[in-house]
C-alpha positions, 0 to 999 in steps of 0.5 A: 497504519493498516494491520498487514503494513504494519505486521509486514514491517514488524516480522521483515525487520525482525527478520533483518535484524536477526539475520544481519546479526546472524551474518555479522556473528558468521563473518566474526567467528569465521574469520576468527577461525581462519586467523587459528588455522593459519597460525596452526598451518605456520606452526606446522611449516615451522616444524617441517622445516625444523624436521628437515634441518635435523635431517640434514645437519648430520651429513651436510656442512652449515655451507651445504645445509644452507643451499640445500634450504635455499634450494627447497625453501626460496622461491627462484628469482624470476618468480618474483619478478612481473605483476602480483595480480597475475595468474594465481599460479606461477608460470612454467611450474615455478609455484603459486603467487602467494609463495611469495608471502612466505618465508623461512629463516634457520639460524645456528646455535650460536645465532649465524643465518643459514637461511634468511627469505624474511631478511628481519635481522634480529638474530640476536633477540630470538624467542619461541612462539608466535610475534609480529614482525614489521619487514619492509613496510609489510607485517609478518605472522611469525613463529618461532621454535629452536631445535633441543637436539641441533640447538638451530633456530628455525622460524616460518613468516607469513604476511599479514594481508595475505592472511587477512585477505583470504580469511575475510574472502572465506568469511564473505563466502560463509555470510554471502549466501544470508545477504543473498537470500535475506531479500528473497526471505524478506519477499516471501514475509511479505507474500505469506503475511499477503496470502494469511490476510486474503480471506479477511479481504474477503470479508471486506468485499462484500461489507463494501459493496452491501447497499441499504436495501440489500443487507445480509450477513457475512459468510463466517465459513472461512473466516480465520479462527482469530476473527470468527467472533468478530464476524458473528458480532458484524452478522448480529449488527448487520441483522439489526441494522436490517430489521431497523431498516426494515421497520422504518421502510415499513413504518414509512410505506404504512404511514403514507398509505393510511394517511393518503385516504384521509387526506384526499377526503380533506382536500375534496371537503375542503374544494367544496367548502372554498367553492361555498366560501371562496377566499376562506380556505387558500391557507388551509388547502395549501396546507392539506396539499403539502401534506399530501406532497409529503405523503408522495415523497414518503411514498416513494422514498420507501420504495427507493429505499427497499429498491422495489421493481426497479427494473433498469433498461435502455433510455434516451435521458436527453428525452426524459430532461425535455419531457420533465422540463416541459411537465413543469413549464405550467409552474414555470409560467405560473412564477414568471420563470423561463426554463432554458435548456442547453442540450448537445446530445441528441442521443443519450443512452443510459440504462435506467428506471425511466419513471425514478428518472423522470421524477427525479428530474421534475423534483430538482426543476420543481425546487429550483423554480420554487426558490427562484425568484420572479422574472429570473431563468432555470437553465438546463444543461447536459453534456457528455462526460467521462463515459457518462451524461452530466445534468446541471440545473441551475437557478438564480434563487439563494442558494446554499452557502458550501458548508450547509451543502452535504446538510441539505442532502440529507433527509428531512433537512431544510435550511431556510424555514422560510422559504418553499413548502416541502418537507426536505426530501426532495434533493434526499430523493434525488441522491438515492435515485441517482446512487441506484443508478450508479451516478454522482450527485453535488451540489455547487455555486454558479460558475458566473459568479451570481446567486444561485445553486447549481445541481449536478448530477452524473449517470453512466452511459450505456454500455 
């Protein structure tokens, strides 16, 4: 898992955890604290109204008090009647609908109702404070006090579920606006930890694009204080890696050159000798020119290597495949072998170093003539591809079995001891010539069945 997924999911889901507790927390105590104001507000009522039967019983008669309450307190009968999902506020001032989930009840000193909304009908078992009550399959908050001087009983209801439908509607409007913005804080987590990693994704972007040849430090100038250390180790690594480099394609071009004179003066030596002894010196002369084969190949994969004047322009590849066919049809000939080439596209503009094509081209004819056996075809293919040229060159020689194929393209490797003269550079070459040129190169078994390798390989088209 990469560093930012896996801090993003660590700080977004602490941030969610946090939150929806946070959240959980606000609902409870906000919904707790509604529970006390109504039980205080009830309280409250509930005095009111022992305050208006104090001043009321000194000049009224029970029968008197009890309109006068009935008047004040109890809604009219045709505010009850219609829809409770209705309008919040009663028609023709006549109130609000939740005066419909209170009531009041007022008993005398010796227990006589003189005013009853809630109809509980439990005179006879009064007691101060709050309770619950179960009325007409609705319960009831109620308190209840009694009057020192009058002696009358007074006692404010409120029902339950209008009590609990506005304290959790207070409640959700405290905890909605976290569960709102915890989306919005999570995006915003995301964004920074994104925007906090940006300058290490350009530290990456040249590490990925660095090629062999060209190989340069980091710029550790912005690079954040936590991974400054690590950059300056990469440089360190990265100059090393160079100066390796460096001393192989040197130690390469060196050998090469200081063994190319001594060489040639071999061969020259040895062509007069077999001139004077014919038949003597086949073995040995074949040796001195794999030797020299060697030395060309080394040759010119440490030029590949440091990229020297590699100079792309415009080249018709279509011509570059024909000439290279036609550069090998002597050894072609020489084994009995007939080249075919199958090839659609008249014009096939590529953007190349002609010379690296060419000899990239004659080296893969040359291997698949050389292990091809007598009598058999090296066919040619080129098709248009994906904004792009493929070249097959297939033979009808062994082959390479497909877990010994990544093997073979590397440097200095071959498979069969036995068979061909070269020095396993050949399809090293190859791949490094076509990597330069932005390409692809594979190597595959014949599409018919039959023995035999098949080397592709893919250059982007001109532009």
């Amino acid at each position: 898992m990469s560093l930012t997924r896996k801090l993003t999911l660590l700080v977004t889901g602490t941030v969610f955890f946090i939150t929806l507790i946070a959240a959980g927390w606000g609902y409870y105590v906000s919904d707790h604290q509604m529970e006390e104001l109504f039980d205080a507000e009830l309280a409250q009522s509930t005095r009111i109204v022992q305050g208006l039967v104090k001043h009321l019983s000194g000049t009224q008669s029970f029968e008197q008090l009890s309109h006068t309450l009935s008047l004040t307190l109890q809604l009219p009968e045709s505010a009850y009647q219609g829809d409770e999902e209705e309008d919040e506020i009663l028609p023709d001032g006549a109130g609000h609908k939740y005066e419909r989930k209170l009531a009041f009840e007022v008993w005398t000193p010796d227990g006589q109702p003189i005013l009853d909304t809630l109809r509980a009908n439990d005179a006879q078992g009064l007691k101060a404070g709050f309770s619950w009550q179960e009325v007409s399959g609705y319960q009831w908050r109620t308190f209840t006090l009694i009057d020192p001087e009058t002696g009358f009983w007074i006692r404010a209801a409120q029902r339950e579920d209008v009590r609990d439908e506005l304290s959790q509607e207070i409640a959700v409007g405290n905890v909605l606006p976290f569960l709102i913005a915890l989306p919005l804080l999570a995006l915003a987590v995301v964004g920074s930890i994104q925007l906090g990693f940006q300058p290490l994704r350009k530290l990456e972007r040249p590490v990925r694009n660095m090629a062999p040849e060209n190989i340069h430090p980091l710029d550790d100038r912005q690079a954040p204080r936590e991974v400054a250390g690590l950059v300056q180790a990469v440089n360190g690594l990265l100059r090393r890696l160079n100066q390796a480099l460096e001393r192989e394609r040197r130690f390469s071009a060196d050998a090469a050159h200081e063994l190319r004179t001594p060489l040639t003066a071999l061969r020259l030596n040895l062509e007069q000798q077999a001139e004077r002894y014919p038949g003597e010196f086949e073995n040995l002369t074949a040796a001195v020119d794999r030797m020299v084969h060697l030395v060309e190949q080394l040759l010119l994969l440490s030029k590949v290597d440091a990229g020297v004047d590699f100079r792309s322009e415009p080249q018709n590849l279509a011509e570059l495949v024909e000439q290279s066919i036609a550069d090998v049809a002597p050894l072609a000939l020489k084994k009995q072998i007939e080249p075919e080439l199958d090839n659609p596209c008249v014009l096939a503009m590529i953007n190349c170093h002609g010379a690296l094509i060419a000899t990239m081209m004659r080296s893969l004819l040359a291997n698949a003539i050389q292990y091809s056996p007598a009598g058999t075809r090296v066919s040619t293919t080129m098709r248009e591809v994906n904004g792009g040229f493929k070249v097959s060159i297939c033979d009808q020689g062994p082959g390479i079995p497909p877990e010994d194929r990544e093997r073979a393209l590397s440097r200095f490797t071959r498979l069969d001891q036995r068979q061909g003269q070269g020095a396993g550079l050949g399809l090293a070459i190859a791949l490094r010539i076509v990597e330069l040129h932005g390409g692809k190169l594979s190597l595959k078994g014949r599409a018919d069945g039959e023995h035999g390798l098949c080397v592709t390989i893919w250059i982007p088209a001109k532009p």
